[in-house]
C-alpha positions in Angstrom: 0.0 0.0 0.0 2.8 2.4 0.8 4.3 2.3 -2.5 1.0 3.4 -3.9 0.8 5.7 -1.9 4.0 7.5 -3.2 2.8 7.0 -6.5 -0.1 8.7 -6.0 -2.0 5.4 -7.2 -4.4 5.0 -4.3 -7.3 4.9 -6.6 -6.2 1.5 -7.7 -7.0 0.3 -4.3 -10.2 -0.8 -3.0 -10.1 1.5 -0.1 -13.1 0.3 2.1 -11.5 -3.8 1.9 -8.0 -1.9 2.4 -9.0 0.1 5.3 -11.4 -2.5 7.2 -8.4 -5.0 6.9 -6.7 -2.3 8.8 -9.3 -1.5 11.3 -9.4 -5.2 11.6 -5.7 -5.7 12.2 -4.7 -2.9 13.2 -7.0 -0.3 14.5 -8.8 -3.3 16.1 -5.7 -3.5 18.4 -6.8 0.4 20.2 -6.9 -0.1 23.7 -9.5 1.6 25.7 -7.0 4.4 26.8 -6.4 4.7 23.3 -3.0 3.5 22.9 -2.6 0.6 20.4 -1.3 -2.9 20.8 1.2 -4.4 18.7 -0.2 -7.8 18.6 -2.7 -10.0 20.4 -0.5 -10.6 23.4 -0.7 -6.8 24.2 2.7 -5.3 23.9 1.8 -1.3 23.7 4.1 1.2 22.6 3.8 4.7 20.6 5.4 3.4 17.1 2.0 1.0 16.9 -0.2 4.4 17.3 2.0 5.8 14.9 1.4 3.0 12.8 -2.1 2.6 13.0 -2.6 6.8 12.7 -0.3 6.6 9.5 -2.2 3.7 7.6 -5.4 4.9 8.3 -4.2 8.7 7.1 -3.0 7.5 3.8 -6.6 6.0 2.7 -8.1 8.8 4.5 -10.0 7.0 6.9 -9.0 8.0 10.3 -12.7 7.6 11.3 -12.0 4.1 12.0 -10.3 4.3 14.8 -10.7 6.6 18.2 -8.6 9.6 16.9 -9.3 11.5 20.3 -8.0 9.0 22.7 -5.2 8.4 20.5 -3.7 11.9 20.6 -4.7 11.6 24.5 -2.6 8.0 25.1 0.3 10.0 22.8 0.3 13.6 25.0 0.4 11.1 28.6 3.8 10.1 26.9 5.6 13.6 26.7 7.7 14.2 29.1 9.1 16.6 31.6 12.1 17.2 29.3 9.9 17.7 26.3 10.3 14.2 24.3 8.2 11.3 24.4 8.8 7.6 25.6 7.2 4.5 24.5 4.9 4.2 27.2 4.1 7.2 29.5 6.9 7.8 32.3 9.0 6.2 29.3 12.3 7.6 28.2 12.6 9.7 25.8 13.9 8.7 22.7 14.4 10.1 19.4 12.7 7.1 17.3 9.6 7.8 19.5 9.8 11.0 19.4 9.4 10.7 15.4 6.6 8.5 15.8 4.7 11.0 18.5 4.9 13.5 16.5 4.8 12.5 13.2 0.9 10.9 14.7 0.3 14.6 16.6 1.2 16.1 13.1 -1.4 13.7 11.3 -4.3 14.4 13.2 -3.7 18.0 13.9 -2.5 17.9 17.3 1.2 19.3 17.2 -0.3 22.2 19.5 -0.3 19.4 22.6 3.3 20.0 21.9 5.8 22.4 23.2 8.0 23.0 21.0 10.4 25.2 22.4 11.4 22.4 24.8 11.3 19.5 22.3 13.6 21.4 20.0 15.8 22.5 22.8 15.8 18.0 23.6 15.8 17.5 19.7 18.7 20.1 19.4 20.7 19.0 22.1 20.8 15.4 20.1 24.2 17.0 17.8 27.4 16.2 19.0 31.0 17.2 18.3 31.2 15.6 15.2 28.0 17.1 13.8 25.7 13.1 13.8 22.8 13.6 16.1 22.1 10.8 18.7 18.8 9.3 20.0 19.1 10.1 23.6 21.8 11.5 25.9 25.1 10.1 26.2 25.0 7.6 22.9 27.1 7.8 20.5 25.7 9.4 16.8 24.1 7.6 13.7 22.8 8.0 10.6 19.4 6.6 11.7 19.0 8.8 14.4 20.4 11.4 12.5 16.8 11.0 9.7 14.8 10.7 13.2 16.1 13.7 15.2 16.0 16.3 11.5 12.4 15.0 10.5 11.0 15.5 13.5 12.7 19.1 14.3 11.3 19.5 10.4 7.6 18.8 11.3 7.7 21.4 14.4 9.1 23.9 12.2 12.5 23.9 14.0 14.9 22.4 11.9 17.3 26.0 11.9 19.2 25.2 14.9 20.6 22.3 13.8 24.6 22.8 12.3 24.0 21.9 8.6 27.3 21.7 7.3 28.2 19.2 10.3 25.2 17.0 9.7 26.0 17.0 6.1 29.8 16.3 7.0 29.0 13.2 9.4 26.3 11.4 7.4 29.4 11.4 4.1 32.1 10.9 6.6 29.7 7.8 7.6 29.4 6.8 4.0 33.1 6.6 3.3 33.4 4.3 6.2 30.7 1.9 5.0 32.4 1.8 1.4 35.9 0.9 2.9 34.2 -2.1 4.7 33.1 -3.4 1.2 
């Protein structure tokens, strides 16, 4: 589905067999609380909300799930320092933070947000050699480097980051991979 999705083909699909199969394996995972399970044994965490919000989005039928108590179970998962955990009282984590967002920016919600603190978290994520990390005191990646900038992108926030560095570290982190080949 997602790679009809970029191809702007989603007329192709039958979207109400498409989107029930999705209510019915995915969306039919919301917990009461509104967070989403990631399977029938009951593991919850803020990537399957982001999952179930983004599938639902693309064939425009949010309506299928409990959009409300979703943005609620994603806003108990900020915390104090601005970023989001898996779980409430979680810690947080850029990957999540990606995923909590990225839901909030879906369905409207990125004023449950503060985004002075989150970018200030987000921003703090660069290190000496210019790669951004997923949490404190971890070493940089490209990975978390695409987490940390797309997130800072979809607050509108993205200017504090050191450009040149970033740009520096993901090429330095290129080379490397080629001389392993």
């Amino acid at each position: 589905m997602q790679v009809l999705a970029l191809f702007d083909k989603l007329d192709v699909l039958d979207i109400e067999k498409v989107s029930n199969s999705i209510k019915s394996n995915v969306a039919g995972l919301q917990n009461e609380d509104g967070s989403f399970s990631g399977d029938e044994w009951g593991e919850v965490d803020t990537r399957f909300s982001d999952i179930a919000i983004c599938c639902l989005a693309l064939v425009h039928q949010l309506n299928k799930i409990n959009v409300e108590k979703a943005v609620k179970y994603i806003v108990s998962c900020k915390n104090l320092d601005g970023g989001f955990g898996c779980t409430p009282g979680g810690e947080s984590h850029a990957g999540q933070i990606f995923c909590c967002v990225g839901a909030l920016a879906i369905t409207g919600s990125l004023h449950d947000i503060d985004k002075d603190l989150l970018e200030w978290w987000l921003c703090e994520r660069q290190v000496k050699s210019g790669g951004l990390n997923g949490r404190p005191e971890t070493l940089p990646d490209v990975c978390y480097s695409w987490w940390v900038l797309s997130s800072l992108i979809m607050i509108d926030r993205v200017h504090w980051i050191n450009k040149e560095k970033l740009v520096k570290f993901i090429l330095d982190c290129q080379g490397h991979f080629h001389s392993y080949l």
